[in-house]
N, CA, C and O atoms as CSV, one atom per row, in Angstrom:
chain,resi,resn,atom,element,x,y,z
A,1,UNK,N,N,60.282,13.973,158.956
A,1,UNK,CA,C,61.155,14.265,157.834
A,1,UNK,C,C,62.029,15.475,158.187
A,1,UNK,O,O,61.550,16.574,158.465
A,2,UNK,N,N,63.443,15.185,158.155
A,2,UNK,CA,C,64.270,16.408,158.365
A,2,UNK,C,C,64.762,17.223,157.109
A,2,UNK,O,O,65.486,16.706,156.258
A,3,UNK,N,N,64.433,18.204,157.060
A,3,UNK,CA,C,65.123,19.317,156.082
A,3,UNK,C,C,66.749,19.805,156.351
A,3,UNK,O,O,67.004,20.453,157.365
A,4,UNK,N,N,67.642,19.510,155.541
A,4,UNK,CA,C,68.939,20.215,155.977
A,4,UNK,C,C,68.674,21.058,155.008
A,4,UNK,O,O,68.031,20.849,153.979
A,5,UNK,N,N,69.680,22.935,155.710
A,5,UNK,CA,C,69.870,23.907,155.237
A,5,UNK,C,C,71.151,24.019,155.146
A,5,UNK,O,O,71.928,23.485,155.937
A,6,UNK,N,N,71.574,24.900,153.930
A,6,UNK,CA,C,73.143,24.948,154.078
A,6,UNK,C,C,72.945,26.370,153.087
A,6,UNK,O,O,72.262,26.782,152.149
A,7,UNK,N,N,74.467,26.954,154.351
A,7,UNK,CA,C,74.882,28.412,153.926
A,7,UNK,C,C,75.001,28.425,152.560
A,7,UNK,O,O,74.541,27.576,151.796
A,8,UNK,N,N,75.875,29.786,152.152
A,8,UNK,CA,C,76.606,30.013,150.987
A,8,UNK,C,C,77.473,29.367,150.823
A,8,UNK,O,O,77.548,28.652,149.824
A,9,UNK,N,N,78.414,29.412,151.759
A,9,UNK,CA,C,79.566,28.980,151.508
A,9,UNK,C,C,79.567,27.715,151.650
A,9,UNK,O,O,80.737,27.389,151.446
A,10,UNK,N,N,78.661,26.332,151.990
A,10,UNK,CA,C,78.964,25.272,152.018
A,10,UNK,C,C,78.382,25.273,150.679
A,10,UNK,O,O,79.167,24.707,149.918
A,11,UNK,N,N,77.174,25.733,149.985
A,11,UNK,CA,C,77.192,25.788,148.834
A,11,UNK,C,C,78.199,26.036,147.960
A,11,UNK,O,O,78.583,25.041,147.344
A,12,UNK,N,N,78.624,26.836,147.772
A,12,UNK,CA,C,80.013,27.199,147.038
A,12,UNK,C,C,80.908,25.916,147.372
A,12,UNK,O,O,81.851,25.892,146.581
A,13,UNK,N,N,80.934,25.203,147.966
A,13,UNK,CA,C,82.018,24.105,148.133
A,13,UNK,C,C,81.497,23.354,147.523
A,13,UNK,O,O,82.069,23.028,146.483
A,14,UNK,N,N,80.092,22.665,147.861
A,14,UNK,CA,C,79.257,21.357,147.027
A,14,UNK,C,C,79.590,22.032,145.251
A,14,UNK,O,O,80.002,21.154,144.493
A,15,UNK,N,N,79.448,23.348,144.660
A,15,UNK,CA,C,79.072,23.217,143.708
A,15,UNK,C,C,80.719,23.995,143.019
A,15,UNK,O,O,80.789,24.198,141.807
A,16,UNK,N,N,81.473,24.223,143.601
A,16,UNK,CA,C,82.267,24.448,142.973
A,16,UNK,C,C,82.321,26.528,142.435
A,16,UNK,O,O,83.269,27.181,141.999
A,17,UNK,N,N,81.237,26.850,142.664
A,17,UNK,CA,C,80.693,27.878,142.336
A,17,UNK,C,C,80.960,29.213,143.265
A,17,UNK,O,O,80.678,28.934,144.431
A,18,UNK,N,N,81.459,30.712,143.109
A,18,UNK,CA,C,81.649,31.708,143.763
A,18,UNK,C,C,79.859,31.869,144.305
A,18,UNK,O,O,78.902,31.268,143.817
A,19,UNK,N,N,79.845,32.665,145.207
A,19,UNK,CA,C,79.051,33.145,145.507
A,19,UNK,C,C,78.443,34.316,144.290
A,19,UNK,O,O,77.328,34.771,144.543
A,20,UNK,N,N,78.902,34.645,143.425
A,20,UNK,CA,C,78.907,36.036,142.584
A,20,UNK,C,C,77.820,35.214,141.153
A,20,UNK,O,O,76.856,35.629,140.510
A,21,UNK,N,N,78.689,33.760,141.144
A,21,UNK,CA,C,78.514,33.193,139.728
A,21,UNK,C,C,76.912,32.195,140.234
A,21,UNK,O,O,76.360,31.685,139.259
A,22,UNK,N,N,76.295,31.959,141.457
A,22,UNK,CA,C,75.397,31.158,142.025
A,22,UNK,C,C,74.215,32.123,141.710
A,22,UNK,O,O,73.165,31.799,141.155
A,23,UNK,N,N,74.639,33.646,142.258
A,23,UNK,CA,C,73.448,34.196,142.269
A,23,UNK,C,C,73.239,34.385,140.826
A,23,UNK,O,O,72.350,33.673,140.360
A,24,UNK,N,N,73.943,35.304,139.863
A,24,UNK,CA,C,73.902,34.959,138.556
A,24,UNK,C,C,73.016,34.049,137.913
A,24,UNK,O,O,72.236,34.273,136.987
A,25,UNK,N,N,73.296,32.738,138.679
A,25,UNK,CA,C,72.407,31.674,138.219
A,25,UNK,C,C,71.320,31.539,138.834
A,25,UNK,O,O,70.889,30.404,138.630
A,26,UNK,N,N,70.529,32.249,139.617
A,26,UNK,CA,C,69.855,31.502,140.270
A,26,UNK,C,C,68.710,33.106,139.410
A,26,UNK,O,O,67.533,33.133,139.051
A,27,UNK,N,N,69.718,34.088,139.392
A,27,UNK,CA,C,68.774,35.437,138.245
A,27,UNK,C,C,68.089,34.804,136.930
A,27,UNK,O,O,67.040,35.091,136.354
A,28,UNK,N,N,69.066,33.846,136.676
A,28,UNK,CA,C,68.893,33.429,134.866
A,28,UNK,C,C,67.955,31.955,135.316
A,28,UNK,O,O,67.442,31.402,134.343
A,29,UNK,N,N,67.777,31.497,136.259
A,29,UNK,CA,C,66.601,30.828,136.460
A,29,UNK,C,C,67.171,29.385,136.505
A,29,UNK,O,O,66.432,28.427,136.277
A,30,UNK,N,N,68.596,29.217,136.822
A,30,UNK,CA,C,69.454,28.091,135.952
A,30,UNK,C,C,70.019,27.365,137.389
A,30,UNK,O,O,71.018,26.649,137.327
A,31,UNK,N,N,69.266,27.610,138.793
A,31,UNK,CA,C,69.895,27.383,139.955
A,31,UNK,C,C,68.883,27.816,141.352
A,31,UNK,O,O,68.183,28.779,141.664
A,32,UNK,N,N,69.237,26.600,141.912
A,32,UNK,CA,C,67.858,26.728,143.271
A,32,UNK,C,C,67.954,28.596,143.461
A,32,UNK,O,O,68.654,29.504,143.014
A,33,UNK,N,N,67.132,28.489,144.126
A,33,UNK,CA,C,66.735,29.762,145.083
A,33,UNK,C,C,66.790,29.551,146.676
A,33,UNK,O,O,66.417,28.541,147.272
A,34,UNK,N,N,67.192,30.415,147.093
A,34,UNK,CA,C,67.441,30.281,148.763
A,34,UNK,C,C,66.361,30.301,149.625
A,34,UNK,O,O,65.500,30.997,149.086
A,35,UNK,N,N,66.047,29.969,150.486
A,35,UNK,CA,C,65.158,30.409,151.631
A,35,UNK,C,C,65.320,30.821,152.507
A,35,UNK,O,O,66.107,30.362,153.336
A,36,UNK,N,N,64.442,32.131,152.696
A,36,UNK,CA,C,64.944,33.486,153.628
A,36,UNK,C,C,64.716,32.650,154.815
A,36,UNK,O,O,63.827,31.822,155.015
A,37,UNK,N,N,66.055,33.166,155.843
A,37,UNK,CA,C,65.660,32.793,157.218
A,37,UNK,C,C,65.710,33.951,157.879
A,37,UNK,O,O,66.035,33.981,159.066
A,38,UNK,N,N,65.430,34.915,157.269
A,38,UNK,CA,C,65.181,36.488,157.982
A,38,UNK,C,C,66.000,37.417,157.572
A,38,UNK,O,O,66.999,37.131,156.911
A,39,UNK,N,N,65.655,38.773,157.940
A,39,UNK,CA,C,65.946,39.686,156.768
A,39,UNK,C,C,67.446,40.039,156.458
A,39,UNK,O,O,67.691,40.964,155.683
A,40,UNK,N,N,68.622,39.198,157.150
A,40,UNK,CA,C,69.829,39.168,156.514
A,40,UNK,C,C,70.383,37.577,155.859
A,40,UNK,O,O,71.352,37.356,155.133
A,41,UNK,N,N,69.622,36.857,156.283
A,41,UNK,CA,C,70.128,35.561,156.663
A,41,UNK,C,C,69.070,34.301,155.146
A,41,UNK,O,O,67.855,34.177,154.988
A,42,UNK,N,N,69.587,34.007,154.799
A,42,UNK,CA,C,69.421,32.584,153.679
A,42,UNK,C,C,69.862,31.497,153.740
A,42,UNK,O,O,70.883,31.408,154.423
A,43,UNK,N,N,69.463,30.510,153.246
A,43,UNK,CA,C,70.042,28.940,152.675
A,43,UNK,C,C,69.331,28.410,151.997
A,43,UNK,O,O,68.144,28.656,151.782
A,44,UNK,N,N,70.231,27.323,151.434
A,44,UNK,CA,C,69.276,26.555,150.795
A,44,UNK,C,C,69.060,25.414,150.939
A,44,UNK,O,O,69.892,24.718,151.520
A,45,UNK,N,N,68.072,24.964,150.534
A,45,UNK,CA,C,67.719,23.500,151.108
A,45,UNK,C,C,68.657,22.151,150.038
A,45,UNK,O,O,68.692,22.017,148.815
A,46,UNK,N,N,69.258,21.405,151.055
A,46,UNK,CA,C,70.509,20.582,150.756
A,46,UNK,C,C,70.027,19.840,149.751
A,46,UNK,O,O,70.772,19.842,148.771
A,47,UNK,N,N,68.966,19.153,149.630
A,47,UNK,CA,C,68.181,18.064,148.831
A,47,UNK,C,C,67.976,19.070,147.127
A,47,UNK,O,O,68.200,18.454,146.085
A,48,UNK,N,N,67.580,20.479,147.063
A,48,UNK,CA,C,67.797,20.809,145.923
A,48,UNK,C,C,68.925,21.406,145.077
A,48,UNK,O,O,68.734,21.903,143.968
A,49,UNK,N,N,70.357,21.303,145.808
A,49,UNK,CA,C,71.354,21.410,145.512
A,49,UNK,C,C,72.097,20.293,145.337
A,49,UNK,O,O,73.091,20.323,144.611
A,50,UNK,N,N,71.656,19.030,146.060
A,50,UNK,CA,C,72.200,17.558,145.252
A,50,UNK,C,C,71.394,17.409,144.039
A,50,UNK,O,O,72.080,16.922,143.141
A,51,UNK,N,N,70.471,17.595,143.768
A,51,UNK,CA,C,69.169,17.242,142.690
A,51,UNK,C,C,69.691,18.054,141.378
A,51,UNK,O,O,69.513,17.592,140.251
A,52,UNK,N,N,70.456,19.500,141.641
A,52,UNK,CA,C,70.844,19.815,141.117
A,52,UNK,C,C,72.631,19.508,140.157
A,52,UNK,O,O,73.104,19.492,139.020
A,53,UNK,N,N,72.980,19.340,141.441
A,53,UNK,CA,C,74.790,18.594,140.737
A,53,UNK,C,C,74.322,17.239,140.060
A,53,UNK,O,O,75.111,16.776,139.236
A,54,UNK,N,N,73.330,16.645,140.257
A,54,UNK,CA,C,72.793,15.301,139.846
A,54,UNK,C,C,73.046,15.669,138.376
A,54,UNK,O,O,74.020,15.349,137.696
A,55,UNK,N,N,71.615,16.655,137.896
A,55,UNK,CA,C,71.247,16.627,136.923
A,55,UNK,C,C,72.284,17.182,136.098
A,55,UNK,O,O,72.073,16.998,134.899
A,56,UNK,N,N,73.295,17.779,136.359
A,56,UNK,CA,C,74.570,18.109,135.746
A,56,UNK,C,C,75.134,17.101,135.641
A,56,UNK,O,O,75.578,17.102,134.493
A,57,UNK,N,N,75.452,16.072,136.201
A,57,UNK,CA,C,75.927,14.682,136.232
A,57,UNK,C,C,75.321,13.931,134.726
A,57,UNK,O,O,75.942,13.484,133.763
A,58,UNK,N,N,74.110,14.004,134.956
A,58,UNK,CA,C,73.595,13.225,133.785
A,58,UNK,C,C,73.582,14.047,132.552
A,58,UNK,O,O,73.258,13.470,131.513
A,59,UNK,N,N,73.887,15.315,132.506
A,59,UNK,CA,C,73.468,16.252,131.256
A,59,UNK,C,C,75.032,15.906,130.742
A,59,UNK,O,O,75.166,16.087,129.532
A,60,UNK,N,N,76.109,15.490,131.367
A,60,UNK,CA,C,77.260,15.274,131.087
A,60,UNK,C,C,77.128,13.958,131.176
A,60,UNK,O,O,77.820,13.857,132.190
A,61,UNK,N,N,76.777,12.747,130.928
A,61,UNK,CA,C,76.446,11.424,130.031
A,61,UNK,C,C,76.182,11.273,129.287
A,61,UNK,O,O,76.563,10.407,128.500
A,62,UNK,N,N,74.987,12.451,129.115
A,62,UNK,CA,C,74.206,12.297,127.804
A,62,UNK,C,C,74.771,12.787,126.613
A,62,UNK,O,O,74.444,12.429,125.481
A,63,UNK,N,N,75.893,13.872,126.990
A,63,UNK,CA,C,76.874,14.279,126.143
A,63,UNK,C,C,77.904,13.425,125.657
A,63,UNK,O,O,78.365,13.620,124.532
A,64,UNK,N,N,78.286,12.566,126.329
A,64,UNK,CA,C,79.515,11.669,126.086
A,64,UNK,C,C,78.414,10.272,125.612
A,64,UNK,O,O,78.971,9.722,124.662
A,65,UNK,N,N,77.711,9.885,125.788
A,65,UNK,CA,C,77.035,8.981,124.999
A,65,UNK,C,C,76.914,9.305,123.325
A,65,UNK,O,O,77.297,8.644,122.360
A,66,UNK,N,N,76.187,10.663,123.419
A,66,UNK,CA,C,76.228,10.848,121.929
A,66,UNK,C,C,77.304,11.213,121.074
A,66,UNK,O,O,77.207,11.322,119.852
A,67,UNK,N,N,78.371,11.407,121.773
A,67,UNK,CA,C,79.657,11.266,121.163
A,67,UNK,C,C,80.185,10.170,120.888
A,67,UNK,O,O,80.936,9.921,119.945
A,68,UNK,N,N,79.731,9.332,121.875
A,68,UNK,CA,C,80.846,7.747,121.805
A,68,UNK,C,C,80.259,7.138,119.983
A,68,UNK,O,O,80.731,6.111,119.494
């Protein structure tokens, strides 16, 4: 099983998100957490940052369903 890691900044591209407004979220509990790859260096694992735009995906269906 392969794990992909991805920087900040490919994060910030997948999610649309500054680097400023990710960590923010990730303080308020509302956004993965990174994994240290040593004492300057992070990423995060790719599979919980799709899991995440997912569930934004569907939280925005469920909104427009109960509107329709």
């Amino acid at each position: 099983m392969s794990t992909t890691l991805l920087k900040i900044t490919e994060v910030e591209k997948r999610v649309g998100k500054k680097k400023s407004s990710i960590y923010a979220a990730i303080q308020a509990g509302m956004f993965p957490a990174p994994v240290s790859l040593g004492p300057r260096s992070s990423a995060w694992v790719e599979a919980e940052i799709e899991q995440w735009v997912q569930e934004r995906i569907q939280a925005r269906q469920s909104v427009m369903k109960g509107q329709a």
